[in-house]
N, C-alpha and C positions, 0 to 999 in steps of 0.2 A: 453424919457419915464422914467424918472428918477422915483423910486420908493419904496416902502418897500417891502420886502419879494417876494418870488415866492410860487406860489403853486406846487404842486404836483399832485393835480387831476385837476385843472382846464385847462389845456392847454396839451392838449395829441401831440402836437409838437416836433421839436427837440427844445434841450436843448442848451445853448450855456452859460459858464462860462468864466469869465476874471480871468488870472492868475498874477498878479504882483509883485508874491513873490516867496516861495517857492512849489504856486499850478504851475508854470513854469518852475520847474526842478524835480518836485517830484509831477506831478498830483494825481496817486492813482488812479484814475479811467479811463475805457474805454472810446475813444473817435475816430473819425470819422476824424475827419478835424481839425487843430490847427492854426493860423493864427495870422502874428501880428496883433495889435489892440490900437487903440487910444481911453481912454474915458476921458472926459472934465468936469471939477468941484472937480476932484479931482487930488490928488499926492500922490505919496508914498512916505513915513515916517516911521523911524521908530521910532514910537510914542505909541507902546504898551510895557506895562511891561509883559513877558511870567515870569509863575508861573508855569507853567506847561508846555509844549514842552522846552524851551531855557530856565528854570528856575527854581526858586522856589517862596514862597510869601517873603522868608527871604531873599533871594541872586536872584531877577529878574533880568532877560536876558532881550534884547529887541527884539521887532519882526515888523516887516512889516504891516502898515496900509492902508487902503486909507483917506487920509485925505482933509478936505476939502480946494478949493482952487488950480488951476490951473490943469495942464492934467496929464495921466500918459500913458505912453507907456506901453505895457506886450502884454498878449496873450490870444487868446480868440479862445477856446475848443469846437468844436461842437460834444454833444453828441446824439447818436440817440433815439428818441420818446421812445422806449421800455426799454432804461436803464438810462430814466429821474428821476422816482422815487426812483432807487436804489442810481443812481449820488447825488440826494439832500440829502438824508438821509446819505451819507455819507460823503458830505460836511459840511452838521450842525454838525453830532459828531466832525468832525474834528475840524470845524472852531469857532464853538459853545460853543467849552469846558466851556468858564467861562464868556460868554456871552459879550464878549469886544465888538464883532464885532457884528454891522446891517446886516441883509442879504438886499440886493437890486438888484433892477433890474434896470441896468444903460447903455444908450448908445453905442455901443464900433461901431466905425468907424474901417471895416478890410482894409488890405493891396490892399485886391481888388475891392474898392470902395462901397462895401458893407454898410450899419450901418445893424448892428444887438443888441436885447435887450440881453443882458447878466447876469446872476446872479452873485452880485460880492458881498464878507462882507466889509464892511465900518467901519473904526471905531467909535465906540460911547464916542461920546469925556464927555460923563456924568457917566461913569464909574469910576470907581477908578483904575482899570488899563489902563488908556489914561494916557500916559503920557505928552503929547506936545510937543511942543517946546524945546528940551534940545541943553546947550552948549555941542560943540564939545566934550570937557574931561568925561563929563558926558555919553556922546554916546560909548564913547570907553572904560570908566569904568566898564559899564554896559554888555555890550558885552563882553568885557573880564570876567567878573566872573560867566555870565548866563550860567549854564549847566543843562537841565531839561531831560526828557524822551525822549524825541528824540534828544539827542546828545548837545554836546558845543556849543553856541551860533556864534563864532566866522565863526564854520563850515556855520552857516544857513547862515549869511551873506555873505560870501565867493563863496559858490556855488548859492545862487542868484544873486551876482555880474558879477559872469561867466558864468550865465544864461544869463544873460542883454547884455555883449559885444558879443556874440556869436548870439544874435538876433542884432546886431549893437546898440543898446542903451546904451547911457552915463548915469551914474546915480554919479556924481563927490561926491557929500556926500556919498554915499555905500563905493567908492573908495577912500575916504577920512580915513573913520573910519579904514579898512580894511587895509591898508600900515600903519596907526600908532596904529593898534591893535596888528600887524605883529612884526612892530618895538619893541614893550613893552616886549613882549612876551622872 
């Protein structure tokens, strides 16, 4: 059921989000049920330049995407029917600030053989803050000097890295950047 956008008034259900980043250590909003969760077609990347949370436009952090191309493990939030329209409206200010990310509605296979549709943001690789593809040195550059409004960039990484082993998930590039962001430092 891969998709664009959710609504808010059309589906008076429960809500259920994919977290693959820092919405997996730092949801922000009320939730019911939280579960691991597999959704396929995409990975996470960090492939955004942050301008704002992890950065600025002159000194960009980087941040966490889904991007497209193979699976990604995280966690997928069930929230209940009555705190749907508050959940989205503040996952768009969040997630929405500067328009990087797609909202969609994407898959996520849970832990207990469940598939449920999920709202998750995607990156928009047509942006000017998509970053891509960067080498190693450049991942850890950028992470090393990102500090925006919510805090140093190295933090974001960091505590989503120990987000990930504590759910059992390897992510060796997070834990790559992370050990020679450590090192630099």
């Amino acid at each position: 059921m891969d998709g664009e956008g959710i609504s808010m008034t059309g589906d008076h259900g429960d809500l259920w989000v994919f977290g693959y980043g820092s919405l997996m250590w730092r949801p922000g909003f009320v939730f019911d049920e939280a579960q691991p969760a597999l959704v396929r077609g995409y990975h996470r990347s960090l492939c955004i330049y942050s301008h704002v949370h992890r950065g600025t436009p002159d000194r960009p952090g980087l941040v966490l995407g889904l991007d497209r191309g193979g699976a990604c493990r995280g966690l997928a939030f069930r929230v209940r029917a009555e705190d749907r329209s508050s959940t989205l409206a503040y996952l768009r200010e969040r997630e929405q600030v500067t328009s990087v990310y797609k909202e969609a509605v994407l898959d996520a296979h849970l832990a207990d053989g469940r598939a449920v549709p999920t709202v998750a943001y995607v990156a928009d690789r047509s942006h000017p803050q998509y970053a891509g593809r960067l080498d190693s040195s450049d991942l850890v550059r950028l992470v090393l000097q990102g500090q925006g409004i919510s805090g140093a960039n190295i933090d974001y990484v960091q505590a989503t890295l120990e987000r990930l082993r504590a759910e059992g998930i390897r992510d060796h590039g997070l834990a790559f950047v992370v050990a020679e962001a450590r090192r630099r430092m």
